[in-house]
C-alpha positions as a Markdown table, in Angstrom:
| # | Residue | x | y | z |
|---|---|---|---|---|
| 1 | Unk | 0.0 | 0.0 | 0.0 |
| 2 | Unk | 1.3 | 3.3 | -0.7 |
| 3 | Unk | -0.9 | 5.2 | 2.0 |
| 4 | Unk | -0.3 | 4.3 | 6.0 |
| 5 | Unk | -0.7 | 5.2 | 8.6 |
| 6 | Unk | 0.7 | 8.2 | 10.1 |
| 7 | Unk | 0.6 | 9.9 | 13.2 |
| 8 | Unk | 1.5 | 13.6 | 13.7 |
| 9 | Unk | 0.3 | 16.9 | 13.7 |
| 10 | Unk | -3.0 | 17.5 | 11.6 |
| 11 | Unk | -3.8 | 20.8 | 10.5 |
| 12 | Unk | -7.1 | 22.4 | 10.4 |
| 13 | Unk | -9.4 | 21.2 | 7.5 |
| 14 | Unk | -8.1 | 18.0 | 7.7 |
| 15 | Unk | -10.2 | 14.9 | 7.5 |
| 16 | Unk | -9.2 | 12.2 | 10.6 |
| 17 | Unk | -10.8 | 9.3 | 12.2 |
| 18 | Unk | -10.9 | 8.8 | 15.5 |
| 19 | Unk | -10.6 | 5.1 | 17.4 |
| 20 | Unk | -13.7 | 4.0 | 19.1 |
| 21 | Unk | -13.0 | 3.9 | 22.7 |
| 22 | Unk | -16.4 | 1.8 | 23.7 |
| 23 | Unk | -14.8 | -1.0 | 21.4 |
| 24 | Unk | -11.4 | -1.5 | 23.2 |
| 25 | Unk | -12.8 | -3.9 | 25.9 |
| 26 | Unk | -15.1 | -5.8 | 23.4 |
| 27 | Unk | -14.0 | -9.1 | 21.6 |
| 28 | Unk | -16.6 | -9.0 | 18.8 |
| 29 | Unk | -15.6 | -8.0 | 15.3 |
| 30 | Unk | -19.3 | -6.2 | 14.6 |
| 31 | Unk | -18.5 | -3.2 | 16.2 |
| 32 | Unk | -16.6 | -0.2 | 13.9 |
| 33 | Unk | -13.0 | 0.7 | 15.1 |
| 34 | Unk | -12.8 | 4.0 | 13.6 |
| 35 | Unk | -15.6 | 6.7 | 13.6 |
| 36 | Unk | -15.6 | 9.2 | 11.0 |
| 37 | Unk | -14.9 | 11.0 | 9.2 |
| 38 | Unk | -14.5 | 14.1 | 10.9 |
| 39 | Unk | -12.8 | 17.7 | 10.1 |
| 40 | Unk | -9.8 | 19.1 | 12.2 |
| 41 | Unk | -10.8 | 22.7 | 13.7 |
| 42 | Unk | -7.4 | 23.1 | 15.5 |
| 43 | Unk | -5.3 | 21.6 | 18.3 |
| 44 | Unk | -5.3 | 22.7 | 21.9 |
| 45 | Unk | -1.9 | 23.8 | 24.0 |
| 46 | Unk | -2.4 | 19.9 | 25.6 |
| 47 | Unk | -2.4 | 18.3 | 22.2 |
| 48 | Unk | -5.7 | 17.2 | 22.1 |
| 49 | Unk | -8.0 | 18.3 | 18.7 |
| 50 | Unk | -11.2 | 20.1 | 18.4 |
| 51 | Unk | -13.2 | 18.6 | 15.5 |
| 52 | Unk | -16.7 | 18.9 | 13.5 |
| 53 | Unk | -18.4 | 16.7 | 11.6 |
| 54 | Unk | -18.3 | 17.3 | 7.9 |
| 55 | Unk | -22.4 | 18.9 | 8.1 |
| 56 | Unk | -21.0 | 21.3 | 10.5 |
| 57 | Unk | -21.5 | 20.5 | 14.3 |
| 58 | Unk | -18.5 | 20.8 | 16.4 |
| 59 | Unk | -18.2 | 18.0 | 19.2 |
| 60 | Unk | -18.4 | 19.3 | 22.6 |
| 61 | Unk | -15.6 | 17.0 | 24.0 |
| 62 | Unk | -11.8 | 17.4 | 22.6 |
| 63 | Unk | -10.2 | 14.3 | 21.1 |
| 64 | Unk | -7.2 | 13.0 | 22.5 |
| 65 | Unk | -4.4 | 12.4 | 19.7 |
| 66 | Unk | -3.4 | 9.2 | 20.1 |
| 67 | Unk | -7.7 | 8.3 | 19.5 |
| 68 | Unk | -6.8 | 10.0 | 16.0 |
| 69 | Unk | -5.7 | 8.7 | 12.2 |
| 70 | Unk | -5.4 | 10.5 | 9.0 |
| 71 | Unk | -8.5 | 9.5 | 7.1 |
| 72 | Unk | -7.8 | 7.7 | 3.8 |
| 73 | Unk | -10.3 | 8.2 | 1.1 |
| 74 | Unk | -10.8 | 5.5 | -1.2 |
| 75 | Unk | -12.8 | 8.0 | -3.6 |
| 76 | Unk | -10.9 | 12.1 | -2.8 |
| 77 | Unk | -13.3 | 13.3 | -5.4 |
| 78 | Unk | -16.1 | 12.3 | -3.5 |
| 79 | Unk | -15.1 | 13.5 | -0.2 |
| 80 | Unk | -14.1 | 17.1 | -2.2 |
| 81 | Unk | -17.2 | 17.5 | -3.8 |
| 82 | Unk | -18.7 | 17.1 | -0.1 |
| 83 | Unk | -16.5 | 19.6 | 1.4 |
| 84 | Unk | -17.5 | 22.0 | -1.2 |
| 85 | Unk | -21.1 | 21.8 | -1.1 |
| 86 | Unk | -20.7 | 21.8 | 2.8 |
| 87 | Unk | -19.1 | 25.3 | 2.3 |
| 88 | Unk | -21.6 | 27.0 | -0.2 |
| 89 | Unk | -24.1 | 25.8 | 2.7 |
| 90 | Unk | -21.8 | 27.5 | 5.5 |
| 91 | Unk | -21.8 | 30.6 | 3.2 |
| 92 | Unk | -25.9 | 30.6 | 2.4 |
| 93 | Unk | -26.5 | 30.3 | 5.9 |
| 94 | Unk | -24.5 | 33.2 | 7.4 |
| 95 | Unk | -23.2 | 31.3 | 10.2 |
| 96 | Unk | -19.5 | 31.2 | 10.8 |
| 97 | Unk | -17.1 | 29.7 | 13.4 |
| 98 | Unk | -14.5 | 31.2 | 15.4 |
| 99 | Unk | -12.0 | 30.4 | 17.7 |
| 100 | Unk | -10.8 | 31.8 | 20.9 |
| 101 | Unk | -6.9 | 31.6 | 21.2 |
| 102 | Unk | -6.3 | 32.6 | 24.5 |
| 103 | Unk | -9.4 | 30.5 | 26.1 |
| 104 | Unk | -9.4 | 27.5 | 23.3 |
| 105 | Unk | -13.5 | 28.0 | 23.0 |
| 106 | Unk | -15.3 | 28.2 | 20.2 |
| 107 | Unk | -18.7 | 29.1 | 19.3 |
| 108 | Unk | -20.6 | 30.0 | 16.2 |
| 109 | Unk | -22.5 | 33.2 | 16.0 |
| 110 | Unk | -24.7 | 34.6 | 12.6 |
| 111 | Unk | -23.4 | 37.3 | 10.9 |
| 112 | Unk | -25.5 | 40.1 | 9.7 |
């Protein structure tokens, strides 16, 4: 395979999975091992990420970075044209995210 996997840094926009943790103590092969995917908002001082999902909702908790892997795409056109259309609906909306550097909050507000 030419792609592996790679841990490191991951910048903002990127696309990750992160490792079920409810799976870890469970011996059946049903359960997914990865959730995802999910889009990289930034990483905190302690090296943990903030994420969203790719409609837009940011997850409350922040994901520890050994939980997360680069996400893979068997199809990048797909997951492009997603992104994209995911933006023009950001943009029709009027909401918009920001971050907080010195308090690592974030929040969404509407613009007028």
């Amino acid at each position: 395979f030419k792609a592996t996997l790679v841990h490191g840094a991951y910048s903002p926009g990127s696309l990750i999975l992160i490792r079920n943790k409810h799976d870890e103590g469970s011996l059946s092969k049903e359960h997914d091992c990865y959730l995802g995917p999910f889009e990289v908002i930034c990483q905190t001082r302690n090296g943990a990420y903030i994420i969203k999902e790719l409609d837009g909702i940011i997850f409350k908790q922040h994901i520890a970075a050994f939980r997360v892997i680069f996400y893979i795409a068997r199809s990048p056109e797909y997951i492009s044209e997603i992104m994209e259309k995911l933006a023009e609906d950001e943009l029709s909306s009027g909401t918009d995210f920001w971050i907080s550097e010195s308090s690592e909050e974030f929040s969404a507000y509407k613009s007028d």
